[in-house]
N, CA, C and O atoms as a Maestro MAE file, in Angstrom:
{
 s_m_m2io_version
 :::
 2.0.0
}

f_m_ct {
 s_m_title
 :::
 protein
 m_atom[336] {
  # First column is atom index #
  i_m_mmod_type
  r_m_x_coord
  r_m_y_coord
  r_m_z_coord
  i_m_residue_number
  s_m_chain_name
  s_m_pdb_residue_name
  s_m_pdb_atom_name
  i_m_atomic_number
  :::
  1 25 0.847 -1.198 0.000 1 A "UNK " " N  " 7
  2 3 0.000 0.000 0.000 1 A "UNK " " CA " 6
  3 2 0.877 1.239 0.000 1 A "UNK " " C  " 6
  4 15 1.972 1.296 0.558 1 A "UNK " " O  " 8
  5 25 0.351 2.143 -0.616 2 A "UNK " " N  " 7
  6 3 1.033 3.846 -0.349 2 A "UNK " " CA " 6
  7 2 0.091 4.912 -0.094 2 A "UNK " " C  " 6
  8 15 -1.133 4.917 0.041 2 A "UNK " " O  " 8
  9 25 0.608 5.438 -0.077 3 A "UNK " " N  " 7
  10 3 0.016 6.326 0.842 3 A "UNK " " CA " 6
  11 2 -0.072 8.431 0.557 3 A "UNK " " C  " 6
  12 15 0.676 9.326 0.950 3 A "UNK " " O  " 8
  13 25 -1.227 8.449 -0.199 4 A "UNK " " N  " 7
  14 3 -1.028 9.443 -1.213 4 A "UNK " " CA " 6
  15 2 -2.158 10.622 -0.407 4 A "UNK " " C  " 6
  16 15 -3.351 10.420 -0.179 4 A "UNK " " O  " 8
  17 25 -1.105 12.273 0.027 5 A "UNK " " N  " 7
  18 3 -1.729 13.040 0.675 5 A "UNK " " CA " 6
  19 2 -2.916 13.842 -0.717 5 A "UNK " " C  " 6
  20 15 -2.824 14.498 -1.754 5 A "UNK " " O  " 8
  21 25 -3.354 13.581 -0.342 6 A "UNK " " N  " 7
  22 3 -4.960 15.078 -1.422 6 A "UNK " " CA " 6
  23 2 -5.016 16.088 -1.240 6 A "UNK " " C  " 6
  24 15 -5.551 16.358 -0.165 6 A "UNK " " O  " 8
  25 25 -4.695 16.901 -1.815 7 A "UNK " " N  " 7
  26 3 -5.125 18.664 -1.307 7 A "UNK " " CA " 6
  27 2 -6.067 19.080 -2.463 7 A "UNK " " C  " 6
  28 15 -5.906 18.857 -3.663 7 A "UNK " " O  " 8
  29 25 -7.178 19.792 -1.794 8 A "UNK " " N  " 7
  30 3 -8.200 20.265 -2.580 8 A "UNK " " CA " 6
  31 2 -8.398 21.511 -2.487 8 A "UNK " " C  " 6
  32 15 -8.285 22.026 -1.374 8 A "UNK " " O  " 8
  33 25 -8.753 22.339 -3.661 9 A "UNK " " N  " 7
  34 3 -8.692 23.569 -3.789 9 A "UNK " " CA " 6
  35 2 -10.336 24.407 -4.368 9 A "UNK " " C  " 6
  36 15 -10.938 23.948 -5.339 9 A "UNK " " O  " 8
  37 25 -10.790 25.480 -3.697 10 A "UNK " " N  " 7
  38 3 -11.751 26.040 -4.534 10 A "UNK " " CA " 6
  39 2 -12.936 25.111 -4.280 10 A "UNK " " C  " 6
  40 15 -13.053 24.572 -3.180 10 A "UNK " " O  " 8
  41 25 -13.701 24.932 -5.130 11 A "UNK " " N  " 7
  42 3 -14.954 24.256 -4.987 11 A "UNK " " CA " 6
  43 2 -14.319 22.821 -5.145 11 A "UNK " " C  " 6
  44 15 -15.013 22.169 -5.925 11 A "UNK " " O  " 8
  45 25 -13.668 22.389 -4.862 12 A "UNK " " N  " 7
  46 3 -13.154 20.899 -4.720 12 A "UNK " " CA " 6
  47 2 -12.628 20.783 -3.036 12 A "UNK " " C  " 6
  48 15 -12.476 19.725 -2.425 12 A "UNK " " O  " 8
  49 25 -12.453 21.873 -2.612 13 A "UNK " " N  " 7
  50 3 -12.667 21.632 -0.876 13 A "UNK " " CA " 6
  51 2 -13.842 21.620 -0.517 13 A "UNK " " C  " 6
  52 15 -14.221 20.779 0.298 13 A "UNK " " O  " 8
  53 25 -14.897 22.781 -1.173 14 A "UNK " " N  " 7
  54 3 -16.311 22.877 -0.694 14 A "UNK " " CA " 6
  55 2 -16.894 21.455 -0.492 14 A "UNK " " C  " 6
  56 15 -17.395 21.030 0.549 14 A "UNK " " O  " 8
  57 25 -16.687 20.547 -2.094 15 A "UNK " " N  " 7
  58 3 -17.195 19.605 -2.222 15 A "UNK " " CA " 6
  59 2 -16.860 18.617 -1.561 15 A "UNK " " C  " 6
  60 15 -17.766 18.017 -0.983 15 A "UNK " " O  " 8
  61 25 -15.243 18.041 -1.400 16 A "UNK " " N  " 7
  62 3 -14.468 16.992 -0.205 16 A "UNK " " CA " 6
  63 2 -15.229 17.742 1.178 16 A "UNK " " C  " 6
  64 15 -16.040 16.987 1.714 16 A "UNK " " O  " 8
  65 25 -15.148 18.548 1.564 17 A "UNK " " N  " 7
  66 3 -15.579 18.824 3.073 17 A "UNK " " CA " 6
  67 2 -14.233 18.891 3.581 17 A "UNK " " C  " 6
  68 15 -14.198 18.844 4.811 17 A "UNK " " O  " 8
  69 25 -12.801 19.013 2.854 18 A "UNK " " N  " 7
  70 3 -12.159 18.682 3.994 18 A "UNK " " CA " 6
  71 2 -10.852 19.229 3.334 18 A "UNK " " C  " 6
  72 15 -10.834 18.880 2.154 18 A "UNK " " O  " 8
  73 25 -9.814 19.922 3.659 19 A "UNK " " N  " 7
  74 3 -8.740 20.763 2.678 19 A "UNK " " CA " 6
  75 2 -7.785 19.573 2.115 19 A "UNK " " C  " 6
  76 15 -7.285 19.584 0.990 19 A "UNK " " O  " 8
  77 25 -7.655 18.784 2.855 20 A "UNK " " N  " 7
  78 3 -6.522 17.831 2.502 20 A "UNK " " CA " 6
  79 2 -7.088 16.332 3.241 20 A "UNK " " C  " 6
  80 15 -8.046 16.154 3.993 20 A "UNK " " O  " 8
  81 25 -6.272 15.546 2.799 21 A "UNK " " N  " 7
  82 3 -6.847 13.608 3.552 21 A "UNK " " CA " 6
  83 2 -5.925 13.500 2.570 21 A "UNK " " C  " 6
  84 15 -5.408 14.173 1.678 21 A "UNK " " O  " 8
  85 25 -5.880 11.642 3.387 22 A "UNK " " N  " 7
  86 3 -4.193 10.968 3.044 22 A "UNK " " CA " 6
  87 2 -5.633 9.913 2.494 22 A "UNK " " C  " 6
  88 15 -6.663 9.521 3.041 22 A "UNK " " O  " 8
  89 25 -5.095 9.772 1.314 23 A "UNK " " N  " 7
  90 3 -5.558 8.088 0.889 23 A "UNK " " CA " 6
  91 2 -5.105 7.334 0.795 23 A "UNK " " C  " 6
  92 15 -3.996 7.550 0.306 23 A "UNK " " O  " 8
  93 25 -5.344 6.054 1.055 24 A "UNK " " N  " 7
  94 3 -4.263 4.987 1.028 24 A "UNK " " CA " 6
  95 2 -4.637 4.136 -0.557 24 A "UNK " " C  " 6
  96 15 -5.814 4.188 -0.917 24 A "UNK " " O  " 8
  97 25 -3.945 3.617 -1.177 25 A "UNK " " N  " 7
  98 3 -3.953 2.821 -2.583 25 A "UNK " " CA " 6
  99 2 -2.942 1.416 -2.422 25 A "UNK " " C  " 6
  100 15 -2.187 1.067 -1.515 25 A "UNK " " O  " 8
  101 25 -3.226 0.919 -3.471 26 A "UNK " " N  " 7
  102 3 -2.249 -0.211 -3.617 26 A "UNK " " CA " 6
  103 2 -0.952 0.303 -4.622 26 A "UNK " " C  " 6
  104 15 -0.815 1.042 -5.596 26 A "UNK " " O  " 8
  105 25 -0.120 -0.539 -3.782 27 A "UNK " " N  " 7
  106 3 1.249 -0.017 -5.088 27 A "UNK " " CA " 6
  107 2 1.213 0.197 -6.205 27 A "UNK " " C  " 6
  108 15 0.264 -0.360 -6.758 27 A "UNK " " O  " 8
  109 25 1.891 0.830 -6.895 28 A "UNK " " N  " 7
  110 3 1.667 0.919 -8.256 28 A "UNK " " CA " 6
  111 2 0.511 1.621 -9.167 28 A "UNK " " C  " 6
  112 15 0.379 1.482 -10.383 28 A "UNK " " O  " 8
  113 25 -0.432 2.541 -8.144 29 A "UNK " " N  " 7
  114 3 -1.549 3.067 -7.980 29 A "UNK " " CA " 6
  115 2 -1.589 4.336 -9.076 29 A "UNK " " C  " 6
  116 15 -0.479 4.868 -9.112 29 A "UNK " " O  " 8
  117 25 -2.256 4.776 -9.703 30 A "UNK " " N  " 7
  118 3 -2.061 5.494 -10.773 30 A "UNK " " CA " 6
  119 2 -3.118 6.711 -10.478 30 A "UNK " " C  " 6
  120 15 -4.020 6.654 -9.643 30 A "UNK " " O  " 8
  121 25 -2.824 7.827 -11.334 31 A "UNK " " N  " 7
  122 3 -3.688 9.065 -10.947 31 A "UNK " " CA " 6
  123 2 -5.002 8.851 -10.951 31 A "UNK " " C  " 6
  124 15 -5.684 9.471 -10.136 31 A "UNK " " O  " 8
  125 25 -5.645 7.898 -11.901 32 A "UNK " " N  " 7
  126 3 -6.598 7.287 -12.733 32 A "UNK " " CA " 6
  127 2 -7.520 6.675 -11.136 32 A "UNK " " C  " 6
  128 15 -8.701 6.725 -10.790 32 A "UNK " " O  " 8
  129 25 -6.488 6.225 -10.611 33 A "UNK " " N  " 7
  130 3 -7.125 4.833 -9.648 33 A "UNK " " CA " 6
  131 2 -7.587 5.859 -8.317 33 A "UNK " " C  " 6
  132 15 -8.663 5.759 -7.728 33 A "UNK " " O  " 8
  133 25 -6.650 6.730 -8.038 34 A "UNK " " N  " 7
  134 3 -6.572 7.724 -7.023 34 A "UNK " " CA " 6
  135 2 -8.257 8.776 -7.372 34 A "UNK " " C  " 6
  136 15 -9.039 9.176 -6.510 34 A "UNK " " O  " 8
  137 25 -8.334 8.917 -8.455 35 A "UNK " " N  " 7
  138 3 -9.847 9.641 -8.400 35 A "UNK " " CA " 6
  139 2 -11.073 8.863 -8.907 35 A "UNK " " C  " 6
  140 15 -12.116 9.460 -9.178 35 A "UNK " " O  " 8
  141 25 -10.955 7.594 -9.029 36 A "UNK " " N  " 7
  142 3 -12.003 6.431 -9.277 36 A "UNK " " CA " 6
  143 2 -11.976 6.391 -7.118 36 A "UNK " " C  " 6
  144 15 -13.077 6.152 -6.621 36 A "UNK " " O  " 8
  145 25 -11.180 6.542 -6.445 37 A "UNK " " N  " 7
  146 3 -11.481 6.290 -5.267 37 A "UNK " " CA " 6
  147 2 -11.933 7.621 -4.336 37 A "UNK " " C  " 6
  148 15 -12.654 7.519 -3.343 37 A "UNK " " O  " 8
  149 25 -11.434 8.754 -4.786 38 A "UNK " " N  " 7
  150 3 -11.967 10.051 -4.816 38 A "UNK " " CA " 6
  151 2 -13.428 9.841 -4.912 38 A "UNK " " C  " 6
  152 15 -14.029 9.593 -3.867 38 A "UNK " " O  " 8
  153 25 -13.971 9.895 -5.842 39 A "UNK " " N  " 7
  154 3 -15.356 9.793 -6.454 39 A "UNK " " CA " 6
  155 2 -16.172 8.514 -5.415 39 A "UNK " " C  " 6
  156 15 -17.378 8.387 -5.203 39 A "UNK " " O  " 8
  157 25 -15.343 7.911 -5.044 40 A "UNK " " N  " 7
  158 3 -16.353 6.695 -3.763 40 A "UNK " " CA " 6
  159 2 -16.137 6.991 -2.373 40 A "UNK " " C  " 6
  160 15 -16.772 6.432 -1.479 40 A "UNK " " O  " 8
  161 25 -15.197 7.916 -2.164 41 A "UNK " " N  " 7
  162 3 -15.051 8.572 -1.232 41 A "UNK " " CA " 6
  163 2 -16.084 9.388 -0.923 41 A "UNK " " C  " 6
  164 15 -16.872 9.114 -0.018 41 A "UNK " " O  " 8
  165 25 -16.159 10.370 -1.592 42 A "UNK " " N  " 7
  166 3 -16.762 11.741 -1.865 42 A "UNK " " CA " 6
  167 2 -18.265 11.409 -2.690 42 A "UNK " " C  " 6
  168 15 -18.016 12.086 -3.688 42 A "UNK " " O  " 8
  169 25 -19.074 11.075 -2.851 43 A "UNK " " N  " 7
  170 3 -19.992 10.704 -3.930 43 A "UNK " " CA " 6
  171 2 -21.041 11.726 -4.382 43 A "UNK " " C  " 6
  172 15 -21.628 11.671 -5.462 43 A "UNK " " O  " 8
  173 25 -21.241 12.816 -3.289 44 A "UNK " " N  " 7
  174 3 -21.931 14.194 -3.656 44 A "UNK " " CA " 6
  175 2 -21.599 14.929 -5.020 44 A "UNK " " C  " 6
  176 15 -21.642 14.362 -6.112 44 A "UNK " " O  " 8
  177 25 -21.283 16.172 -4.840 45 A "UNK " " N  " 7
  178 3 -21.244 16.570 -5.590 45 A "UNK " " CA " 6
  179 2 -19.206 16.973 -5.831 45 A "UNK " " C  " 6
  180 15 -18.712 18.072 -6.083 45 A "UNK " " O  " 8
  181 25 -18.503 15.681 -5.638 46 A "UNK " " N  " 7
  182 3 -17.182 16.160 -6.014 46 A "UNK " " CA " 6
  183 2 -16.877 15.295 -7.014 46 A "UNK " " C  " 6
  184 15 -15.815 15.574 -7.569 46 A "UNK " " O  " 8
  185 25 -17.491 14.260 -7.470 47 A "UNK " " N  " 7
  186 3 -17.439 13.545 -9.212 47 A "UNK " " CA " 6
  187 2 -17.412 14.563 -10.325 47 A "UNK " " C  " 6
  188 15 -16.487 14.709 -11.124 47 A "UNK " " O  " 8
  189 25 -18.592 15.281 -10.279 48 A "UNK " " N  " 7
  190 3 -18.454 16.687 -11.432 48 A "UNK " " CA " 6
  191 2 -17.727 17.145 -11.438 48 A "UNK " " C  " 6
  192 15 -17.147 17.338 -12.507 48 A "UNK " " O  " 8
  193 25 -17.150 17.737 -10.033 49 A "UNK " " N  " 7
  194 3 -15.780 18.518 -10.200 49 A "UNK " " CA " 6
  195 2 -14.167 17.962 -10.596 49 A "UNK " " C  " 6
  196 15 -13.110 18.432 -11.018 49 A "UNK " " O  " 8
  197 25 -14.807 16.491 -10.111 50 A "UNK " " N  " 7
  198 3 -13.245 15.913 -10.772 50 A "UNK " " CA " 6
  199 2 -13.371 15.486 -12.377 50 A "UNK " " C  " 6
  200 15 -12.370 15.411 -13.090 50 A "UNK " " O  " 8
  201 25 -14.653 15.229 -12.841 51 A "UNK " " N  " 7
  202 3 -14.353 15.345 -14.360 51 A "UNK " " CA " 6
  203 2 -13.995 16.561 -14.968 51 A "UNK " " C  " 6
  204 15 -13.786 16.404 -16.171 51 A "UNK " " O  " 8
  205 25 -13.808 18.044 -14.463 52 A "UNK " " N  " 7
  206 3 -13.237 18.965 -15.314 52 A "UNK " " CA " 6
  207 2 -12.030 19.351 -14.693 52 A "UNK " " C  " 6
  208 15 -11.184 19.972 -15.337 52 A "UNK " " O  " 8
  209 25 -11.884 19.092 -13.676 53 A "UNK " " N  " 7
  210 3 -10.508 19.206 -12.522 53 A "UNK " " CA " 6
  211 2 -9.251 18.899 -13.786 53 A "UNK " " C  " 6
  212 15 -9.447 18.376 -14.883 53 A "UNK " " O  " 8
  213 25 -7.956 19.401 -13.229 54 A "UNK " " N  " 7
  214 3 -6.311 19.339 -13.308 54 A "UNK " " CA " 6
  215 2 -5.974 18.533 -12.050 54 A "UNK " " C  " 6
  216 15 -6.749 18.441 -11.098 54 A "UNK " " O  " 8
  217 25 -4.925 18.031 -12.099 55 A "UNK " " N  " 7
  218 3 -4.665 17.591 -11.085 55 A "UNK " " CA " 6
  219 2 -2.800 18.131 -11.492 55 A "UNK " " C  " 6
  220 15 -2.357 18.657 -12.513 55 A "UNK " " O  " 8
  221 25 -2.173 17.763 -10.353 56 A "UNK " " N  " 7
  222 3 -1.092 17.506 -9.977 56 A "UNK " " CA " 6
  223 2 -0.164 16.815 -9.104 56 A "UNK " " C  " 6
  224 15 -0.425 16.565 -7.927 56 A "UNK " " O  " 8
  225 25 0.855 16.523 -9.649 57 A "UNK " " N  " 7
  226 3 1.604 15.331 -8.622 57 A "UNK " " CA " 6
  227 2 3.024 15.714 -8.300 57 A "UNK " " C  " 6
  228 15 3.943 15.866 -9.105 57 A "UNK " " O  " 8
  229 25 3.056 15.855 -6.894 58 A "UNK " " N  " 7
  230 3 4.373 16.756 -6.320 58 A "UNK " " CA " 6
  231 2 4.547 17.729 -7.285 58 A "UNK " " C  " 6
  232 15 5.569 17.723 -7.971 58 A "UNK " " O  " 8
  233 25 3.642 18.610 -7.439 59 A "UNK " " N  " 7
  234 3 3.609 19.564 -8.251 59 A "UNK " " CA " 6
  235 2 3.673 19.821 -9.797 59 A "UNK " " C  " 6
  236 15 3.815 21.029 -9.986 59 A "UNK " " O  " 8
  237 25 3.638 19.360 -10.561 60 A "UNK " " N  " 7
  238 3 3.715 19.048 -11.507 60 A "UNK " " CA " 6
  239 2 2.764 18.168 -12.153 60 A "UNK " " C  " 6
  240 15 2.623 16.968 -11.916 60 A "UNK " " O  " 8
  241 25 2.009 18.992 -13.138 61 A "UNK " " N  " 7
  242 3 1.105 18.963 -13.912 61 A "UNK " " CA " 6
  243 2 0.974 17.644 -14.565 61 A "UNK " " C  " 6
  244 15 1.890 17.094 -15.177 61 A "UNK " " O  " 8
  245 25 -0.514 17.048 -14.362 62 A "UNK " " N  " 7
  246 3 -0.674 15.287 -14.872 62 A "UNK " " CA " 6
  247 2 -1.255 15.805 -16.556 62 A "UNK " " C  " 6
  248 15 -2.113 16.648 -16.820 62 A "UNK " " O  " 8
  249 25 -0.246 14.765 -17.713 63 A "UNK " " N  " 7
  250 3 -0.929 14.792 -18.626 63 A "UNK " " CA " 6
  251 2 -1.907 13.666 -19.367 63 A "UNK " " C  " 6
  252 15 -2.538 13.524 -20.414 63 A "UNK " " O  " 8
  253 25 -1.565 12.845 -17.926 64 A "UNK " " N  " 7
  254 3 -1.682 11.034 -18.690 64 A "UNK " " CA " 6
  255 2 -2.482 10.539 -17.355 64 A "UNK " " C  " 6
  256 15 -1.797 10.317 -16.356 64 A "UNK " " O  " 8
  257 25 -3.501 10.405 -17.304 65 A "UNK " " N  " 7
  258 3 -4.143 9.778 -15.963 65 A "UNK " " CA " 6
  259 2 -3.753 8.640 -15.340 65 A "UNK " " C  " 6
  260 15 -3.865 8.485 -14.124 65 A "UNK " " O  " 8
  261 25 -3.113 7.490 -16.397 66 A "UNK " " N  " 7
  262 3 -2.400 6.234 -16.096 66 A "UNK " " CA " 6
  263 2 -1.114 6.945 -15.361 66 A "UNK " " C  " 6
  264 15 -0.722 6.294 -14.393 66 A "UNK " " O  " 8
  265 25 -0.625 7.746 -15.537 67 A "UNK " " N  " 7
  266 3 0.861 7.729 -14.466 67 A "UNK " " CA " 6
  267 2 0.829 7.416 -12.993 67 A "UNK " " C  " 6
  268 15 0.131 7.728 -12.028 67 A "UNK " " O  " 8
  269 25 1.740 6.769 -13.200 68 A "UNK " " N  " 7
  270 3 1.751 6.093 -10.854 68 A "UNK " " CA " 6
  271 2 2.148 7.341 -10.610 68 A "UNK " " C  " 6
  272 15 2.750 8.247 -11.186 68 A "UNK " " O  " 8
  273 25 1.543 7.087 -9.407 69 A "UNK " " N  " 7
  274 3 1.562 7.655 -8.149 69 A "UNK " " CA " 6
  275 2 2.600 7.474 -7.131 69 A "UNK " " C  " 6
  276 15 2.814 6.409 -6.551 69 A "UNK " " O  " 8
  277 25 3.388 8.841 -6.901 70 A "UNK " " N  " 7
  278 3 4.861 8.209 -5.853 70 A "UNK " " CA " 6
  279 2 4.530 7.359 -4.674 70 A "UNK " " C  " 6
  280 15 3.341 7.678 -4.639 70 A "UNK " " O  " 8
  281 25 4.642 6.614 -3.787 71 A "UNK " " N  " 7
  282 3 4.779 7.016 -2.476 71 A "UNK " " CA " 6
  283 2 4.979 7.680 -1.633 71 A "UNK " " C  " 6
  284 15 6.161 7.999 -1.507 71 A "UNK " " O  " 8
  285 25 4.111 8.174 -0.743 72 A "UNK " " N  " 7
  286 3 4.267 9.422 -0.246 72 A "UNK " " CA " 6
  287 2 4.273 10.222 -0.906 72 A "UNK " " C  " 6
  288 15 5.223 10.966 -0.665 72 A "UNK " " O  " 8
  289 25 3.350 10.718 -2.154 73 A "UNK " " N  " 7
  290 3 3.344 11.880 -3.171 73 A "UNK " " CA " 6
  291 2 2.219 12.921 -2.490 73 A "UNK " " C  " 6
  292 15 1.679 12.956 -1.385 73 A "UNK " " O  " 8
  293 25 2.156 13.530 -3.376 74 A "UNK " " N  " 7
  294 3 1.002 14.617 -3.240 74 A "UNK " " CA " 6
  295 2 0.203 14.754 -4.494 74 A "UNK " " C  " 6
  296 15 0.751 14.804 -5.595 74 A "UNK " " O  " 8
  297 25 -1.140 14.818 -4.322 75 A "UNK " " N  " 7
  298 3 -1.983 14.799 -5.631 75 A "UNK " " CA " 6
  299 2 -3.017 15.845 -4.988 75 A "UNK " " C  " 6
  300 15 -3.898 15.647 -4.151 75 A "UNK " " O  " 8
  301 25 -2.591 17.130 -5.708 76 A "UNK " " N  " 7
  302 3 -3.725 17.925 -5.869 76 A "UNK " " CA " 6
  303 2 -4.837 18.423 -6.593 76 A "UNK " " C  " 6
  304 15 -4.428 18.580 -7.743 76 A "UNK " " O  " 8
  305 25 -6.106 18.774 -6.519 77 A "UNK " " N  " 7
  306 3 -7.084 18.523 -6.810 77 A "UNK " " CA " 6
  307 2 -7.383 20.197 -6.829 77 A "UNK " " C  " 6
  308 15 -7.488 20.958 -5.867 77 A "UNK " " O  " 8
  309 25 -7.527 20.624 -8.990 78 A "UNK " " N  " 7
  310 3 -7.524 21.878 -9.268 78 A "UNK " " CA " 6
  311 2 -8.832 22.213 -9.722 78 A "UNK " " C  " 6
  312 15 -8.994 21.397 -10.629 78 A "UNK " " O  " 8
  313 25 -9.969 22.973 -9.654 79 A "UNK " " N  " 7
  314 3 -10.997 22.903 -10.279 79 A "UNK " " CA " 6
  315 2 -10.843 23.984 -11.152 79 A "UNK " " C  " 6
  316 15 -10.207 25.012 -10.918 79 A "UNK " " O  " 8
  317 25 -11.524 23.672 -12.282 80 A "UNK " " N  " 7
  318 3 -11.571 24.860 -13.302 80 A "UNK " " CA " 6
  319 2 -11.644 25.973 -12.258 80 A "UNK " " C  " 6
  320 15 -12.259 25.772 -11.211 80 A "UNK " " O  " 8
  321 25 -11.043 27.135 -12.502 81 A "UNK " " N  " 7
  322 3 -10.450 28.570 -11.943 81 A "UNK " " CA " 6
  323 2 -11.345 29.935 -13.325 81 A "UNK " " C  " 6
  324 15 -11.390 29.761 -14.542 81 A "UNK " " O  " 8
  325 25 -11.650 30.586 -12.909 82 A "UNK " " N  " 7
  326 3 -12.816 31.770 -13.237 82 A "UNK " " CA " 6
  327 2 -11.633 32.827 -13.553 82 A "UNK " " C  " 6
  328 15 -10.699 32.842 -12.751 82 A "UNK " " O  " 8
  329 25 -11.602 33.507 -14.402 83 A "UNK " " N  " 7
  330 3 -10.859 35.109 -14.507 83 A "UNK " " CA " 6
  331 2 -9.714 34.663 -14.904 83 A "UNK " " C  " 6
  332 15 -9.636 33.664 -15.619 83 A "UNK " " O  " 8
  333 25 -8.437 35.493 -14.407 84 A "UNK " " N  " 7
  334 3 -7.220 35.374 -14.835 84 A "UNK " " CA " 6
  335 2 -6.252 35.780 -13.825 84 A "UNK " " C  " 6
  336 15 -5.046 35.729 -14.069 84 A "UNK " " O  " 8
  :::
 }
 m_bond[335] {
  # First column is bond index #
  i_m_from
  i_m_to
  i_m_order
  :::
  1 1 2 1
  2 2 3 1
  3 3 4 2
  4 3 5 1
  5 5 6 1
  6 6 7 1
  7 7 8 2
  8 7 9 1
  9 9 10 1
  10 10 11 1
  11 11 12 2
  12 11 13 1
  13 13 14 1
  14 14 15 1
  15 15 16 2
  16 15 17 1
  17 17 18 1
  18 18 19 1
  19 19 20 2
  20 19 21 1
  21 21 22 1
  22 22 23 1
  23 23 24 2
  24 23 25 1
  25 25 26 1
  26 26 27 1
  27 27 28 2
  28 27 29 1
  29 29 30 1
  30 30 31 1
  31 31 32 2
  32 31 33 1
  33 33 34 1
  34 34 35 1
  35 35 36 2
  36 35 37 1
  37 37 38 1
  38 38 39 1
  39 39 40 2
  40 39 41 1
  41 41 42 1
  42 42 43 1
  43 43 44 2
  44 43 45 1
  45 45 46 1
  46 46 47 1
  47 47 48 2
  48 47 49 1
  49 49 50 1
  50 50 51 1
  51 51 52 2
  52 51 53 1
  53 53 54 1
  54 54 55 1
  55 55 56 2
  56 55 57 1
  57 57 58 1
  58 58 59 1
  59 59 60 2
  60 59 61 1
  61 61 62 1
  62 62 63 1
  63 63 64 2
  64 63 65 1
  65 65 66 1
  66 66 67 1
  67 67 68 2
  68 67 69 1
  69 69 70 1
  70 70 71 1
  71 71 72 2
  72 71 73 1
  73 73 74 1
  74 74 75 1
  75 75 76 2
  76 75 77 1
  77 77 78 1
  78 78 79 1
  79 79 80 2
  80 79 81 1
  81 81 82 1
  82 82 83 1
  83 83 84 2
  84 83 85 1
  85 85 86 1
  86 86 87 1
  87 87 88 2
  88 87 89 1
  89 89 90 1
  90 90 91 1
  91 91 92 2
  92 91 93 1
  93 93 94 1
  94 94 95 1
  95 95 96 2
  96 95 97 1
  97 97 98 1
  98 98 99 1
  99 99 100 2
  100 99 101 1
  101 101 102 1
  102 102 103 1
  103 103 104 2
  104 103 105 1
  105 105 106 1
  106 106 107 1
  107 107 108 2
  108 107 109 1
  109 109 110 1
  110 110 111 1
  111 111 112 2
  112 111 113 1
  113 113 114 1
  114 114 115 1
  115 115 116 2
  116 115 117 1
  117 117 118 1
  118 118 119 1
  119 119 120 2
  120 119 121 1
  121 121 122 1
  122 122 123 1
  123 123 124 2
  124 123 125 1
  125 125 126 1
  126 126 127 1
  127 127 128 2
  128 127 129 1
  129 129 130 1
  130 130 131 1
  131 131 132 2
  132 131 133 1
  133 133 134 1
  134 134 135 1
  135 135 136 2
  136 135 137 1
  137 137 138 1
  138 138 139 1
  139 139 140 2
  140 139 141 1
  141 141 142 1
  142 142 143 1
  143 143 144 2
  144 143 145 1
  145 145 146 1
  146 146 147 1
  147 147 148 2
  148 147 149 1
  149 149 150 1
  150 150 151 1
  151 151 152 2
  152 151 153 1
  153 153 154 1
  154 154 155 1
  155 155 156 2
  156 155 157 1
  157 157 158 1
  158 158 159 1
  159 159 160 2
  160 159 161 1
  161 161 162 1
  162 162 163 1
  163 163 164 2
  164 163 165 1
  165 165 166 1
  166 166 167 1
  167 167 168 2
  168 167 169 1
  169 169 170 1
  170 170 171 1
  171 171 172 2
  172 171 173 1
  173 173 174 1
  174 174 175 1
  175 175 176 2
  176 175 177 1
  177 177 178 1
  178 178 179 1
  179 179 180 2
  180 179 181 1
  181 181 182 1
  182 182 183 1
  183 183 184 2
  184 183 185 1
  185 185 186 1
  186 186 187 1
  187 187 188 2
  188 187 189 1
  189 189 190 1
  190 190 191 1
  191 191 192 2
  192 191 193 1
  193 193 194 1
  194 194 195 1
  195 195 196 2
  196 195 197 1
  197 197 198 1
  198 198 199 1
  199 199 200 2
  200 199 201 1
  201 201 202 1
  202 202 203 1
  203 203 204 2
  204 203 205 1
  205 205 206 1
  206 206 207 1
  207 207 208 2
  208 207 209 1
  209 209 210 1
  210 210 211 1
  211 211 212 2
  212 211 213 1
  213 213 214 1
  214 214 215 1
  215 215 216 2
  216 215 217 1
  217 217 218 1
  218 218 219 1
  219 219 220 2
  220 219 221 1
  221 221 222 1
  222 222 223 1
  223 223 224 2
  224 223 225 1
  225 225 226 1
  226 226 227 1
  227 227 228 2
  228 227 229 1
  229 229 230 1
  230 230 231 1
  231 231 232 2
  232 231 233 1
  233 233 234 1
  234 234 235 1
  235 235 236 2
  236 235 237 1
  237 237 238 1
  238 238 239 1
  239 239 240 2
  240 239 241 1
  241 241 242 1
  242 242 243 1
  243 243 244 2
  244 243 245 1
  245 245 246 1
  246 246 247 1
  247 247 248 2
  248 247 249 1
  249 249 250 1
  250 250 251 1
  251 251 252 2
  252 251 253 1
  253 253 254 1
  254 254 255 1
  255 255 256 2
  256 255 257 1
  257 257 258 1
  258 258 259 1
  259 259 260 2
  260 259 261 1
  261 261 262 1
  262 262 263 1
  263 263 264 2
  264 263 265 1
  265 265 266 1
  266 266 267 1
  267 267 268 2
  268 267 269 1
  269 269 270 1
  270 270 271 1
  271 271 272 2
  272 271 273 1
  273 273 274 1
  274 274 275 1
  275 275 276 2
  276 275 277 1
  277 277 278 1
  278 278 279 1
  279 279 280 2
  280 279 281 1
  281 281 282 1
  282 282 283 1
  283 283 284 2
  284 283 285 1
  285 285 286 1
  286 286 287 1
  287 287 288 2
  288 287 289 1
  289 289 290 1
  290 290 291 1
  291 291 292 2
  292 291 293 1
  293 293 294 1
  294 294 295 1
  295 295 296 2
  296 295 297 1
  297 297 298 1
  298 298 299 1
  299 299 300 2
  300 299 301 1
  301 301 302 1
  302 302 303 1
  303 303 304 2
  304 303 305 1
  305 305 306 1
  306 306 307 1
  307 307 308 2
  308 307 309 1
  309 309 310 1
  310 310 311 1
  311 311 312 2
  312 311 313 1
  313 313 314 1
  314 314 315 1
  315 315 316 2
  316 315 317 1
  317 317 318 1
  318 318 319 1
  319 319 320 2
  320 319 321 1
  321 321 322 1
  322 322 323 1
  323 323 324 2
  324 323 325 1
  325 325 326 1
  326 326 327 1
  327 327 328 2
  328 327 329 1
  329 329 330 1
  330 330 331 1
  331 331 332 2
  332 331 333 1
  333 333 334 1
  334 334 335 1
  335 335 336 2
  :::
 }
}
């Protein structure tokens, strides 16, 4: 298992209820797998927001949803952003 912190931002905290939570996954766990468990976590209204969401991993911008997930990484959770 690893062990992947969440930070949520904007209407993706509103929706988690919660700024940050550690999820736990199985090795080898991919961005993909990390918000299929998001979404069963969360089942209100933070599914919508993760289908138009960015994410990022230790900072750095996901272009491929299959990419693993470090151990001990960080995956943050961007919702579409308004203005400039």
């Amino acid at each position: 298992m690893t062990t992947v912190r969440v930070r949520y931002f904007a209407s993706a905290r509103a929706a988690a209820g919660v700024e940050s939570e550690a999820l736990e996954l199985p090795a080898g766990a991919t961005v993909a797998d990390a918000v299929a468990a998001l979404r069963t976590r969360h089942p209100g209204s933070l599914p919508r927001i993760l289908d138009a969401a960015s994410f990022l991993v230790d900072g750095v911008a996901v272009r491929d949803a299959e990419r693993p997930l470090p151990a001990e990484g960080e995956l943050d959770v961007l919702p579409p952003f308004a203005g400039g």
